[in-house]
Biopython code that builds the backbone (N, CA, C, O; Angstrom):
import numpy as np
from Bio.PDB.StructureBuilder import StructureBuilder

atoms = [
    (1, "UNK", "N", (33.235, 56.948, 91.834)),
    (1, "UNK", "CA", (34.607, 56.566, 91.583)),
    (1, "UNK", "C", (35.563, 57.401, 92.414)),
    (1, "UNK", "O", (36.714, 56.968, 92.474)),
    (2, "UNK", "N", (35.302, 58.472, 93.037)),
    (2, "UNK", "CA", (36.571, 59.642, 92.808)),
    (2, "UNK", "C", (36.059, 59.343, 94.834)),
    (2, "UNK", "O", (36.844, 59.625, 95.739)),
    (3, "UNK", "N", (35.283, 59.019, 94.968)),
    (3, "UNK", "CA", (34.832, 58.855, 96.598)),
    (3, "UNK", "C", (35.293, 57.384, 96.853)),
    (3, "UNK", "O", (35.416, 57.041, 98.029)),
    (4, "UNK", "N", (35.531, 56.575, 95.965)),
    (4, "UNK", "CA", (36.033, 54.996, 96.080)),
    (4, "UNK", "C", (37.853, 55.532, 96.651)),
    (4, "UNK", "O", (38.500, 55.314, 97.675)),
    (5, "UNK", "N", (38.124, 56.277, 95.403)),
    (5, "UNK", "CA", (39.673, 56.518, 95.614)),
    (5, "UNK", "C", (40.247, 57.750, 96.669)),
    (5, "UNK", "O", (41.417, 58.009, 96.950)),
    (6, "UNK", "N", (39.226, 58.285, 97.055)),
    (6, "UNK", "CA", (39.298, 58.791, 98.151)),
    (6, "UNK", "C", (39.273, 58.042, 99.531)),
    (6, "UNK", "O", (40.183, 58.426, 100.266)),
    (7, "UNK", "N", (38.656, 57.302, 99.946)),
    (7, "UNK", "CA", (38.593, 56.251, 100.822)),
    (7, "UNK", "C", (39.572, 54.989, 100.650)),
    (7, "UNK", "O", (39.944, 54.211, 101.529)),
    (8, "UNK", "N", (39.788, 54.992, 99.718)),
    (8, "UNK", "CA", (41.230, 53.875, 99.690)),
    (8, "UNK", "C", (42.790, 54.673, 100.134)),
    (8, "UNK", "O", (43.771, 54.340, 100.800)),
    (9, "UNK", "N", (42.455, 55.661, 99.502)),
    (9, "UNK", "CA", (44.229, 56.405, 99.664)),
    (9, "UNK", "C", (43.511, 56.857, 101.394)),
    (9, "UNK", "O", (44.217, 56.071, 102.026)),
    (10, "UNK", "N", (42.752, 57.461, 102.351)),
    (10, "UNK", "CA", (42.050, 57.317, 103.204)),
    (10, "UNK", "C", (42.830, 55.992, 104.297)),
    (10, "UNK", "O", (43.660, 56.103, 105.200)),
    (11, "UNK", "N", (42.151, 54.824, 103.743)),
    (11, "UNK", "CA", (42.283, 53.864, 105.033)),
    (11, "UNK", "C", (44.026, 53.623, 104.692)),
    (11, "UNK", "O", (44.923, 53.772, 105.522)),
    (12, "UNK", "N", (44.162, 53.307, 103.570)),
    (12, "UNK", "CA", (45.842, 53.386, 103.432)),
    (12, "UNK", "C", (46.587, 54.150, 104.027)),
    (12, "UNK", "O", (47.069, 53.570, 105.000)),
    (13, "UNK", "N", (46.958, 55.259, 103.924)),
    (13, "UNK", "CA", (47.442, 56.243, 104.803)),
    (13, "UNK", "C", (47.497, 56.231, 106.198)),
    (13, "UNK", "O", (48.467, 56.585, 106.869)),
    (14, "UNK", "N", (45.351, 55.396, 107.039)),
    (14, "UNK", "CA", (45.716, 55.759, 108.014)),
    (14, "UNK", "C", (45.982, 54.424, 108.376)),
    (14, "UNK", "O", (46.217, 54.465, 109.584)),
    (15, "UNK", "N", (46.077, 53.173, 107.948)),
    (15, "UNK", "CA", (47.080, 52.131, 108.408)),
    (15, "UNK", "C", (48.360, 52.444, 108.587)),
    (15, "UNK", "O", (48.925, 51.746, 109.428)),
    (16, "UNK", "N", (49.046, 53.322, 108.037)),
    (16, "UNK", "CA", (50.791, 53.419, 108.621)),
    (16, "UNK", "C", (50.410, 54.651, 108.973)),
    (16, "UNK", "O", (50.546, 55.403, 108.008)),
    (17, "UNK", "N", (49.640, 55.665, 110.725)),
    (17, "UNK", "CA", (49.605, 56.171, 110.861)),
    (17, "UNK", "C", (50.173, 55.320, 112.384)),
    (17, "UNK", "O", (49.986, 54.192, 112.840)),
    (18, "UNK", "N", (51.087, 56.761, 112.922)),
    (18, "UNK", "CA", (51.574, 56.233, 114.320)),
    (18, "UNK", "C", (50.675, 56.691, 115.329)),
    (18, "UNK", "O", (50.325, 56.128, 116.367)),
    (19, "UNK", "N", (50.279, 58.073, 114.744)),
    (19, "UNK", "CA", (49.693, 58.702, 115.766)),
    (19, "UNK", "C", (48.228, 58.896, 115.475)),
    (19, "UNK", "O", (48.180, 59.471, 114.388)),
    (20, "UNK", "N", (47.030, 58.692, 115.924)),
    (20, "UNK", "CA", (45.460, 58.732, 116.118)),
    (20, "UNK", "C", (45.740, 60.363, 115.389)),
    (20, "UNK", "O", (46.771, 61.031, 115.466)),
    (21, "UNK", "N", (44.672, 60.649, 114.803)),
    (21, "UNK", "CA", (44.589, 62.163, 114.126)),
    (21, "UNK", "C", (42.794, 62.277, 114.608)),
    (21, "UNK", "O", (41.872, 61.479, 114.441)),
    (22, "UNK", "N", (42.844, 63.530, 115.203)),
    (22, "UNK", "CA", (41.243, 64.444, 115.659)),
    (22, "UNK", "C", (40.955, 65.308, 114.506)),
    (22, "UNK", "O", (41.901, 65.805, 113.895)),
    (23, "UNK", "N", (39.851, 65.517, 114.180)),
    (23, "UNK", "CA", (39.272, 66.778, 113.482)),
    (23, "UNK", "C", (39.421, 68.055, 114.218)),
    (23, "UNK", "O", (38.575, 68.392, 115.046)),
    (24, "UNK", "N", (40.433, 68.760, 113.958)),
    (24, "UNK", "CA", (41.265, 70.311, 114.277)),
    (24, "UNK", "C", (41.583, 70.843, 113.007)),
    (24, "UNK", "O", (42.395, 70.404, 112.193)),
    (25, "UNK", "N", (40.489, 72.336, 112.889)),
    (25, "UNK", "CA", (40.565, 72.693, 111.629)),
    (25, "UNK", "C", (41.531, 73.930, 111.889)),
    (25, "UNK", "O", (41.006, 74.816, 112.563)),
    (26, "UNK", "N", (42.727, 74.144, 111.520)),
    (26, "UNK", "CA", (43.390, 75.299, 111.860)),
    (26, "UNK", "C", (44.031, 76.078, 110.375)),
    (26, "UNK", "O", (44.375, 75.174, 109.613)),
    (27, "UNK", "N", (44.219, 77.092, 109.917)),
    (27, "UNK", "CA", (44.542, 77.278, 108.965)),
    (27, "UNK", "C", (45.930, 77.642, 109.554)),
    (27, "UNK", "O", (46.121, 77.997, 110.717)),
    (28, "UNK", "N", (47.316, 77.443, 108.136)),
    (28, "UNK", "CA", (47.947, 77.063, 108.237)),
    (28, "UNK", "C", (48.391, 77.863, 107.272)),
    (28, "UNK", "O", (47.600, 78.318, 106.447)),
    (29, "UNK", "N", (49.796, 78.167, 107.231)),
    (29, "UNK", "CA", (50.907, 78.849, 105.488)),
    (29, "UNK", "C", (51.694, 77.648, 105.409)),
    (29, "UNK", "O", (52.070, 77.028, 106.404)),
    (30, "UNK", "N", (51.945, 77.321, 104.206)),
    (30, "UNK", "CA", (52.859, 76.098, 103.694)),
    (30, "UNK", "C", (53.973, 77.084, 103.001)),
    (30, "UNK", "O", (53.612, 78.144, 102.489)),
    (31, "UNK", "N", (55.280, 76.696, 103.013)),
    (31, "UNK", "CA", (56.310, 76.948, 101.879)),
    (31, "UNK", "C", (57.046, 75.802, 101.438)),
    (31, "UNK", "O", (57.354, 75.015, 102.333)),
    (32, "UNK", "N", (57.435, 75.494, 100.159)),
    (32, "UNK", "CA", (58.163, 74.515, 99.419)),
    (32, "UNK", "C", (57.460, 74.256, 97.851)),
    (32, "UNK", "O", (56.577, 74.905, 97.291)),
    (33, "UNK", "N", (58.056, 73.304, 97.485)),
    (33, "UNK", "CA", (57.936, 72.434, 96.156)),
    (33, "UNK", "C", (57.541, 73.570, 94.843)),
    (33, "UNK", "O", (56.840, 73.261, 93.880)),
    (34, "UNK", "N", (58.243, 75.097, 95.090)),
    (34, "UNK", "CA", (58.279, 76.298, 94.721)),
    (34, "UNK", "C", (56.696, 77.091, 94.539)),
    (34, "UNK", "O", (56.289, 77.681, 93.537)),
    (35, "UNK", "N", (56.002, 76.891, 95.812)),
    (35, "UNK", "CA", (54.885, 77.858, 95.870)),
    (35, "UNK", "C", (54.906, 77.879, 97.520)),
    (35, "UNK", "O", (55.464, 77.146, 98.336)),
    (36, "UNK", "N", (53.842, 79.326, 97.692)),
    (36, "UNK", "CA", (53.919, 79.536, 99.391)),
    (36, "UNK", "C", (51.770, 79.085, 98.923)),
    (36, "UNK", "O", (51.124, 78.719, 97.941)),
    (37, "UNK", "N", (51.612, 79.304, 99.803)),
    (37, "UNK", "CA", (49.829, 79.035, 100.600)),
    (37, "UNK", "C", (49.790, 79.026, 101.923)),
    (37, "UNK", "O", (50.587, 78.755, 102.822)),
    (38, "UNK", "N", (48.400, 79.475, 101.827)),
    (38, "UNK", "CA", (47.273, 79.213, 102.830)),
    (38, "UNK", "C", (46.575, 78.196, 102.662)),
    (38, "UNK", "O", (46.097, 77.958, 101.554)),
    (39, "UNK", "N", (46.325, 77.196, 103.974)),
    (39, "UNK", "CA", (45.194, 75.880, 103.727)),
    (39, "UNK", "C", (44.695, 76.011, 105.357)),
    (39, "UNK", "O", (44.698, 76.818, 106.287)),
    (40, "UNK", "N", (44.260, 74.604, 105.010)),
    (40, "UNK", "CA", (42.804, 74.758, 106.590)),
    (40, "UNK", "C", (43.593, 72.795, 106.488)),
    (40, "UNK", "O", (43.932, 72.055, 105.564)),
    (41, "UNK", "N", (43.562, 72.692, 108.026)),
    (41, "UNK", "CA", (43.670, 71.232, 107.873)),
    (41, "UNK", "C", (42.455, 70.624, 107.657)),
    (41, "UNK", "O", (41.448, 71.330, 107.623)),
    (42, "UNK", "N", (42.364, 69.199, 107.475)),
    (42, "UNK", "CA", (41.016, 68.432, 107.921)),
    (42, "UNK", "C", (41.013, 67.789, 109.376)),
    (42, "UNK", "O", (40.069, 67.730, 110.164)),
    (43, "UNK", "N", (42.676, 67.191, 109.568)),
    (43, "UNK", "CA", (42.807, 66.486, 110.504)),
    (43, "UNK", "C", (44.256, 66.344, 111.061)),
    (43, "UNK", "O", (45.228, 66.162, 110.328)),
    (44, "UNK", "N", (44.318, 66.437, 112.349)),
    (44, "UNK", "CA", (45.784, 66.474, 112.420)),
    (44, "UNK", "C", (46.098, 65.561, 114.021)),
    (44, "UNK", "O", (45.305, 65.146, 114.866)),
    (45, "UNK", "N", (47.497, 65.504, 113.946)),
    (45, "UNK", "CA", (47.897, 64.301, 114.913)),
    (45, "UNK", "C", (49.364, 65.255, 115.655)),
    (45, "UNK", "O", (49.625, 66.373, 115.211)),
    (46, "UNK", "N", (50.154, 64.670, 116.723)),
    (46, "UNK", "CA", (51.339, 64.984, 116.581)),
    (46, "UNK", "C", (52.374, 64.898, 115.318)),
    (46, "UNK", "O", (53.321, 65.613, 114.991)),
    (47, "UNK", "N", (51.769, 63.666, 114.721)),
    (47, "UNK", "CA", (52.599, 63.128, 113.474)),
    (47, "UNK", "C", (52.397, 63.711, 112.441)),
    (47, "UNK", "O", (52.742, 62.922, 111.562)),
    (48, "UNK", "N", (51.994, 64.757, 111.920)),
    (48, "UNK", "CA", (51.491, 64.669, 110.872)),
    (48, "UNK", "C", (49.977, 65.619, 110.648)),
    (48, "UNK", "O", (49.206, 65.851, 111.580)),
    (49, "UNK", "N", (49.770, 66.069, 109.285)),
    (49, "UNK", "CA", (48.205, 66.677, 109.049)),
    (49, "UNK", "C", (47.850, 66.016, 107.541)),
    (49, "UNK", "O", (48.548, 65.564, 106.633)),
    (50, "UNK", "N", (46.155, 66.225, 107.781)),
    (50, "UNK", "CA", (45.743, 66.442, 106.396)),
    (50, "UNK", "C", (45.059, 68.224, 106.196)),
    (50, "UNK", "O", (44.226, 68.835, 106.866)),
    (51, "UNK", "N", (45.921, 68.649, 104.885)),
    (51, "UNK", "CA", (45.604, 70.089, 105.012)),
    (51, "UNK", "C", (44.987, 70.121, 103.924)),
    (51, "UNK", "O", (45.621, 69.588, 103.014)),
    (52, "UNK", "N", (43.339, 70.808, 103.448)),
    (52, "UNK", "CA", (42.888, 71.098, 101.846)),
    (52, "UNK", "C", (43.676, 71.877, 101.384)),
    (52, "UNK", "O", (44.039, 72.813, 102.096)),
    (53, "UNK", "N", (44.055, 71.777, 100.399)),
    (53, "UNK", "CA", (44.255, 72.886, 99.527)),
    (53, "UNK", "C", (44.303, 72.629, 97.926)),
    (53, "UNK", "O", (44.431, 71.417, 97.757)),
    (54, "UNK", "N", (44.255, 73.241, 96.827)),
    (54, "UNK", "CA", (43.729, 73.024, 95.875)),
    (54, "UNK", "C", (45.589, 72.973, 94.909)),
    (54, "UNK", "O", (45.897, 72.463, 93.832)),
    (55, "UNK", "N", (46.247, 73.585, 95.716)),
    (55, "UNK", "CA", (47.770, 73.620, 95.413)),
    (55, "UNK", "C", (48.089, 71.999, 94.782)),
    (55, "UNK", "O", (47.285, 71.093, 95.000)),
    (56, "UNK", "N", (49.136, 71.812, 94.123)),
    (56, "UNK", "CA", (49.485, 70.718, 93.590)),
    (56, "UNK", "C", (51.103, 70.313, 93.707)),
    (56, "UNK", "O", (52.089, 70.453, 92.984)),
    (57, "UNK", "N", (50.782, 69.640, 95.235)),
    (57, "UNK", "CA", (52.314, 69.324, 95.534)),
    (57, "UNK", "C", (52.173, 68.091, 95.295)),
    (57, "UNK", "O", (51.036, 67.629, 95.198)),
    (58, "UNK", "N", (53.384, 67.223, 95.138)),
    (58, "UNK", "CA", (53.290, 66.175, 94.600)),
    (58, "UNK", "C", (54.450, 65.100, 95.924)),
    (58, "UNK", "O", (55.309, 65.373, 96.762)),
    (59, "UNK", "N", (53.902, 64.091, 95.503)),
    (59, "UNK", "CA", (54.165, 63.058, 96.860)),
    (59, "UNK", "C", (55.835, 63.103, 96.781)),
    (59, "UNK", "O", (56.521, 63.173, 95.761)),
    (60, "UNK", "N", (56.290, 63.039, 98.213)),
    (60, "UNK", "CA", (57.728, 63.295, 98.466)),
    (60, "UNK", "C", (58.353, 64.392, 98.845)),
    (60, "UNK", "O", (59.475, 64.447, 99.348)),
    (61, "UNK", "N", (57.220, 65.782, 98.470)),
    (61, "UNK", "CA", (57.534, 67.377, 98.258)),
    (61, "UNK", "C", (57.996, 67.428, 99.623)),
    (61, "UNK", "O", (57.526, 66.591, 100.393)),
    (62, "UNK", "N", (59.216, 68.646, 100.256)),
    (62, "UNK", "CA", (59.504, 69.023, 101.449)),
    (62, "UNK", "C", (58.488, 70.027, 101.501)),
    (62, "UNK", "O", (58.061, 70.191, 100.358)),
    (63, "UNK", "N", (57.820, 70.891, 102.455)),
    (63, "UNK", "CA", (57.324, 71.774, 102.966)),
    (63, "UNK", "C", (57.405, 72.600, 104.429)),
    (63, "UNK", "O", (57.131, 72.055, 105.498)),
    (64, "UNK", "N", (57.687, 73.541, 104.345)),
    (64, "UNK", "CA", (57.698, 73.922, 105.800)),
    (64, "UNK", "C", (56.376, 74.525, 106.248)),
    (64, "UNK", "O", (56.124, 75.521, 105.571)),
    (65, "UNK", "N", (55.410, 74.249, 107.195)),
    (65, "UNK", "CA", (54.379, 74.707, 107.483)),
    (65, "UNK", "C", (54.416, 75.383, 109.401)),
    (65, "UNK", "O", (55.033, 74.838, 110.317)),
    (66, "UNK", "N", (53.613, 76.584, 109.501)),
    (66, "UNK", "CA", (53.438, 77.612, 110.279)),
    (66, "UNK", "C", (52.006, 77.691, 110.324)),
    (66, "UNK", "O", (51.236, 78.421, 109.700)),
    (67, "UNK", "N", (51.655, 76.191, 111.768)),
    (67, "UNK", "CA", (50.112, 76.372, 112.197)),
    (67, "UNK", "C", (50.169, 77.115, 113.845)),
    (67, "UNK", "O", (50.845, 76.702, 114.788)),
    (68, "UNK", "N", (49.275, 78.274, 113.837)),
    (68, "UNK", "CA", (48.809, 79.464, 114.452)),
    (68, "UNK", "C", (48.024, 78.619, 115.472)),
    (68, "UNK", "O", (47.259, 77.733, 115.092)),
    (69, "UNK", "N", (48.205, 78.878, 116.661)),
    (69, "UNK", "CA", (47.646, 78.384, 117.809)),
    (69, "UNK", "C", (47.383, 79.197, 118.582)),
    (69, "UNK", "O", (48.122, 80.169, 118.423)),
    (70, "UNK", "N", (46.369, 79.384, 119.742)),
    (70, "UNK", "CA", (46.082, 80.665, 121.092)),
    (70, "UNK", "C", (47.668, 80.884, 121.699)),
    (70, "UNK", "O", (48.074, 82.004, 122.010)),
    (71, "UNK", "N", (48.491, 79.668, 121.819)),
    (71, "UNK", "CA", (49.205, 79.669, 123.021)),
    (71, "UNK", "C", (50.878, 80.196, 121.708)),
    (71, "UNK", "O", (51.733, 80.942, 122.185)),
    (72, "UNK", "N", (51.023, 79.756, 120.425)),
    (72, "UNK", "CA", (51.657, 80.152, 119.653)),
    (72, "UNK", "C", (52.100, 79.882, 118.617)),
    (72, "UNK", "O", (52.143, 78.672, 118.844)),
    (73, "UNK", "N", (52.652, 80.001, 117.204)),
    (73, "UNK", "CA", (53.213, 79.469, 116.177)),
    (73, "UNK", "C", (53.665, 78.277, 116.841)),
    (73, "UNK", "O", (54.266, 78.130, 117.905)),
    (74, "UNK", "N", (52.987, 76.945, 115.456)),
    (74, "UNK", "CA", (54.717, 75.976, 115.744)),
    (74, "UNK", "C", (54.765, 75.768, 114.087)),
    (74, "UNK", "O", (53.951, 75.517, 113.198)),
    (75, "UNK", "N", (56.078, 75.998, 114.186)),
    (75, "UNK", "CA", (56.704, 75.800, 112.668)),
    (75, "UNK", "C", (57.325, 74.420, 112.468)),
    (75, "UNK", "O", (57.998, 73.960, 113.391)),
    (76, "UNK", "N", (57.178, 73.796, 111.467)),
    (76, "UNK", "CA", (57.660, 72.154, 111.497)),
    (76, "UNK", "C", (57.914, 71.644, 109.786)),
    (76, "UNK", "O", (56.923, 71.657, 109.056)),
    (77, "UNK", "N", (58.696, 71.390, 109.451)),
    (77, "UNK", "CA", (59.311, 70.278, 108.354)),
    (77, "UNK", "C", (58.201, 69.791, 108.412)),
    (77, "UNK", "O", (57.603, 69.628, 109.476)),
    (78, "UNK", "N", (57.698, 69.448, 107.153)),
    (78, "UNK", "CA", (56.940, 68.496, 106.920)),
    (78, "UNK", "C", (57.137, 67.866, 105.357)),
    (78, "UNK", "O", (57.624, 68.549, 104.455)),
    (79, "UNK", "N", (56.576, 66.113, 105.117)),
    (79, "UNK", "CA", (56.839, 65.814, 103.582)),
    (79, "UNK", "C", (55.531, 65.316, 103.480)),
    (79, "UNK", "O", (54.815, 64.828, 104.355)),
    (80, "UNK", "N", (55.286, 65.540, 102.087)),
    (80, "UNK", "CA", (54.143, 65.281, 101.634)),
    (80, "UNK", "C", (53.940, 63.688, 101.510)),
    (80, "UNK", "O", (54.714, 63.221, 100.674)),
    (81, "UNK", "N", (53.244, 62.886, 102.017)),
    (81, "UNK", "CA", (53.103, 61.664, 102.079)),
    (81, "UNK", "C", (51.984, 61.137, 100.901)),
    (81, "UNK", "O", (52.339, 60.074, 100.392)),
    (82, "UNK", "N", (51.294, 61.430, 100.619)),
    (82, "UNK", "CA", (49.715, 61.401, 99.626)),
    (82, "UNK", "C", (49.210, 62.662, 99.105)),
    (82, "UNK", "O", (49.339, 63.779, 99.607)),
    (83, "UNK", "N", (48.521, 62.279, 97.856)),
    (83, "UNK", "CA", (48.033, 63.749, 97.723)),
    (83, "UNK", "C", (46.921, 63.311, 96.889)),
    (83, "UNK", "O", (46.918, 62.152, 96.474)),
    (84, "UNK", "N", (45.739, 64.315, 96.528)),
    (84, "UNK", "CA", (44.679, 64.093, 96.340)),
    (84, "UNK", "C", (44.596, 65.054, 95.491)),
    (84, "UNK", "O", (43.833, 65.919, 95.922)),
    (85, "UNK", "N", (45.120, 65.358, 94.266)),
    (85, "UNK", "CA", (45.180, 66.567, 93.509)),
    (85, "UNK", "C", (43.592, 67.144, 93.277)),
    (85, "UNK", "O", (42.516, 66.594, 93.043)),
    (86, "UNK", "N", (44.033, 68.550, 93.469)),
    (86, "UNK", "CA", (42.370, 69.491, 93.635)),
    (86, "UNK", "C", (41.622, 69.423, 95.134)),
    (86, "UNK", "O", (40.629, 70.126, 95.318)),
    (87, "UNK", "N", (42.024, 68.737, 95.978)),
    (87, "UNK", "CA", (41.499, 68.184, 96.981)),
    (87, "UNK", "C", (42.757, 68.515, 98.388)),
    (87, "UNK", "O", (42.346, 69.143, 99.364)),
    (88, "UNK", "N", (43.712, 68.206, 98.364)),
    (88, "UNK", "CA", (44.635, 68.027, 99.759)),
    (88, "UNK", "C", (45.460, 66.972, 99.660)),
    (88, "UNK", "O", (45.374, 66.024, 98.880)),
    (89, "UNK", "N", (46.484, 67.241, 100.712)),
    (89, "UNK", "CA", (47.348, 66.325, 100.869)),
    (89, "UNK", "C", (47.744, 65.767, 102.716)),
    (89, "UNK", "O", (47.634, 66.371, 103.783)),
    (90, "UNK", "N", (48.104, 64.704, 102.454)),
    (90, "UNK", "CA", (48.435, 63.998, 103.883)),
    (90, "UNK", "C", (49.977, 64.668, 103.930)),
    (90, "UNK", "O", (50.705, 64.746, 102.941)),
    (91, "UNK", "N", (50.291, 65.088, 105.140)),
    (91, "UNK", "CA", (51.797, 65.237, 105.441)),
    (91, "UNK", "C", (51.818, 64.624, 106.762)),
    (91, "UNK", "O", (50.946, 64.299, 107.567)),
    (92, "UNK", "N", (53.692, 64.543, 106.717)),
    (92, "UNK", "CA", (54.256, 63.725, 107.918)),
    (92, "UNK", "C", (55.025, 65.060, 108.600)),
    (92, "UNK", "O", (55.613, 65.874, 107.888)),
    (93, "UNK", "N", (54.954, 65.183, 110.014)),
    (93, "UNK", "CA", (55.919, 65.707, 110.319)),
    (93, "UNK", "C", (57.723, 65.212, 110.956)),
    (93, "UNK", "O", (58.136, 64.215, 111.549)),
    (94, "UNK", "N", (58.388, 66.466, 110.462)),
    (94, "UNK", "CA", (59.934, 65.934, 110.404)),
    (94, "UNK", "C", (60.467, 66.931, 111.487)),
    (94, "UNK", "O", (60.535, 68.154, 111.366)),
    (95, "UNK", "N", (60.793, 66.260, 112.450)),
    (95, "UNK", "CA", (61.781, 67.348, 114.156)),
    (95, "UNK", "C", (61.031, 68.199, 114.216)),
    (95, "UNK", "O", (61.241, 69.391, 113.994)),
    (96, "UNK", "N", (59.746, 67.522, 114.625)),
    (96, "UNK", "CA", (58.516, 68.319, 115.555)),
    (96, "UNK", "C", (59.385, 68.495, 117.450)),
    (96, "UNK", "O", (59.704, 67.549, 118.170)),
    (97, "UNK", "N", (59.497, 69.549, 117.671)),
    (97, "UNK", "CA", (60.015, 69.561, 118.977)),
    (97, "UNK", "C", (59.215, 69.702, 119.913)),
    (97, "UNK", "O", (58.024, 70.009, 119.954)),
    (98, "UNK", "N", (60.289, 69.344, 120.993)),
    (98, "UNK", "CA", (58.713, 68.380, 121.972)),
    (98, "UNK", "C", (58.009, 69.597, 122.442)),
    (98, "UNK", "O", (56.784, 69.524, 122.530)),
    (99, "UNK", "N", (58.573, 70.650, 122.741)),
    (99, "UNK", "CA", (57.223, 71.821, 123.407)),
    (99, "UNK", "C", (56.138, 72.072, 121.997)),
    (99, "UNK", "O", (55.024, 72.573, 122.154)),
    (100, "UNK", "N", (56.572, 71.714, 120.861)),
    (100, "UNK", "CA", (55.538, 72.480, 120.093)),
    (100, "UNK", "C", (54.929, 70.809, 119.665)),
    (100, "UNK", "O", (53.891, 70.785, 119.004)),
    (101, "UNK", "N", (55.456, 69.717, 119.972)),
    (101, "UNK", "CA", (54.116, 68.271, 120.230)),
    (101, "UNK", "C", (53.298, 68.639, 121.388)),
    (101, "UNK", "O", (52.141, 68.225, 121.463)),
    (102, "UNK", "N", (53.936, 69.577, 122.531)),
    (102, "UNK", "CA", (52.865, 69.468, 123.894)),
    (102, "UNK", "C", (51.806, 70.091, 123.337)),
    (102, "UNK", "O", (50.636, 69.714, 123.389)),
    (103, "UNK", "N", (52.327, 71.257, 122.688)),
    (103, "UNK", "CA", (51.376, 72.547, 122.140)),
    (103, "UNK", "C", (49.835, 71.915, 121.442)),
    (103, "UNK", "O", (48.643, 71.886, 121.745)),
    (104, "UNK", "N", (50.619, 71.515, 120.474)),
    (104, "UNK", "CA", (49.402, 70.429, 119.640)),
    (104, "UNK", "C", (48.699, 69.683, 120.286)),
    (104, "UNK", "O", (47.553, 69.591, 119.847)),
    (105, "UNK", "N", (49.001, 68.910, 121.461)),
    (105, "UNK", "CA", (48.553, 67.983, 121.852)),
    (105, "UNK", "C", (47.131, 68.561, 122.497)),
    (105, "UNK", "O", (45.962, 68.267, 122.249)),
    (106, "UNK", "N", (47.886, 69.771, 123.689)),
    (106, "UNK", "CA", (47.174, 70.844, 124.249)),
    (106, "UNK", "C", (46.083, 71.119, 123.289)),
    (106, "UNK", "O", (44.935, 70.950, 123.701)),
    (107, "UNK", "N", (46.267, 71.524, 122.050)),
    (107, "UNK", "CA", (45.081, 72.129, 121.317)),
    (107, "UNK", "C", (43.847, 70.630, 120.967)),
    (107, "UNK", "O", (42.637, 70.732, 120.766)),
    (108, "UNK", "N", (44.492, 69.637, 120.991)),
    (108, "UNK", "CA", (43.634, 68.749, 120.393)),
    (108, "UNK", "C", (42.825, 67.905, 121.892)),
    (108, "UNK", "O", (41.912, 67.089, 121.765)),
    (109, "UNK", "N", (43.307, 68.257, 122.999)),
    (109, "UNK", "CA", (42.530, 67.987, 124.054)),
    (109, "UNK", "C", (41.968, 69.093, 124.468)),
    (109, "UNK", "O", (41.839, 69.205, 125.687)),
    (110, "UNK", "N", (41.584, 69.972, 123.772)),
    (110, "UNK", "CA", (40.309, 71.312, 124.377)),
    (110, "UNK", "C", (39.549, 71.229, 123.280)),
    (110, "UNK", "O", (38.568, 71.970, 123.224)),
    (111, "UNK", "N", (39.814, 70.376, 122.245)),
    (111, "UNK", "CA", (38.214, 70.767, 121.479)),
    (111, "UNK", "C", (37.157, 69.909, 121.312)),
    (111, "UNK", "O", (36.122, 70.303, 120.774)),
]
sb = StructureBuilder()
sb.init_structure("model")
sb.init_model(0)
sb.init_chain("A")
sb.init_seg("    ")
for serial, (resi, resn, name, xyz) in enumerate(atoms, 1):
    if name == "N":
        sb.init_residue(resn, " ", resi, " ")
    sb.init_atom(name, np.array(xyz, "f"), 0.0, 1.0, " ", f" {name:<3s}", serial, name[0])
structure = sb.get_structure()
């Protein structure tokens, strides 16, 4: 059951996805929806990540997240789009600027 509704919120999500998402596991600090963390993505795009974490933000939440790269921080708005309580959540990113989309992009064509 819980792998049915995982794969539905899954292909849902990635039907209104703009951007293709790679498996890039980067750990990451979140702040908002009144807690800070550490998570690991599963998958991430220019648009957007899926990050685990066991935290319980709830769909709509603002967050600001600070993913660590060789070349440098990019810090980015992000809203919680889905969530998978105990499990992770899908986020969108909000005025991703374009050197820190090259950045990402950069990281997701070297691995």
């Amino acid at each position: 059951m819980e792998d049915e509704r995982s794969e539905t919120l899954e292909s849902t999500s990635t039907e209104r996805r703009l951007h293709d998402r790679s498996r890039l596991i980067v750990d990451l600090f979140f702040d908002g929806a009144d807690m800070t963390g550490v998570a690991s993505t599963k998958d991430i795009s220019a648009g957007g990540l899926y990050m685990n974490t066991k935290a319980l933000l709830p769909e709509g939440a603002l967050l600001t997240l600070r993913l660590p790269f060789e070349e440098g921080d990019v810090v980015v708005n992000a809203e919680v789009m889905y969530a998978e309580p105990g499990h992770g959540v899908g986020v969108s990113f909000h005025g991703l600027r374009e050197n820190d989309r090259a950045l990402i992009e950069r990281a997701l064509a070297e691995q």
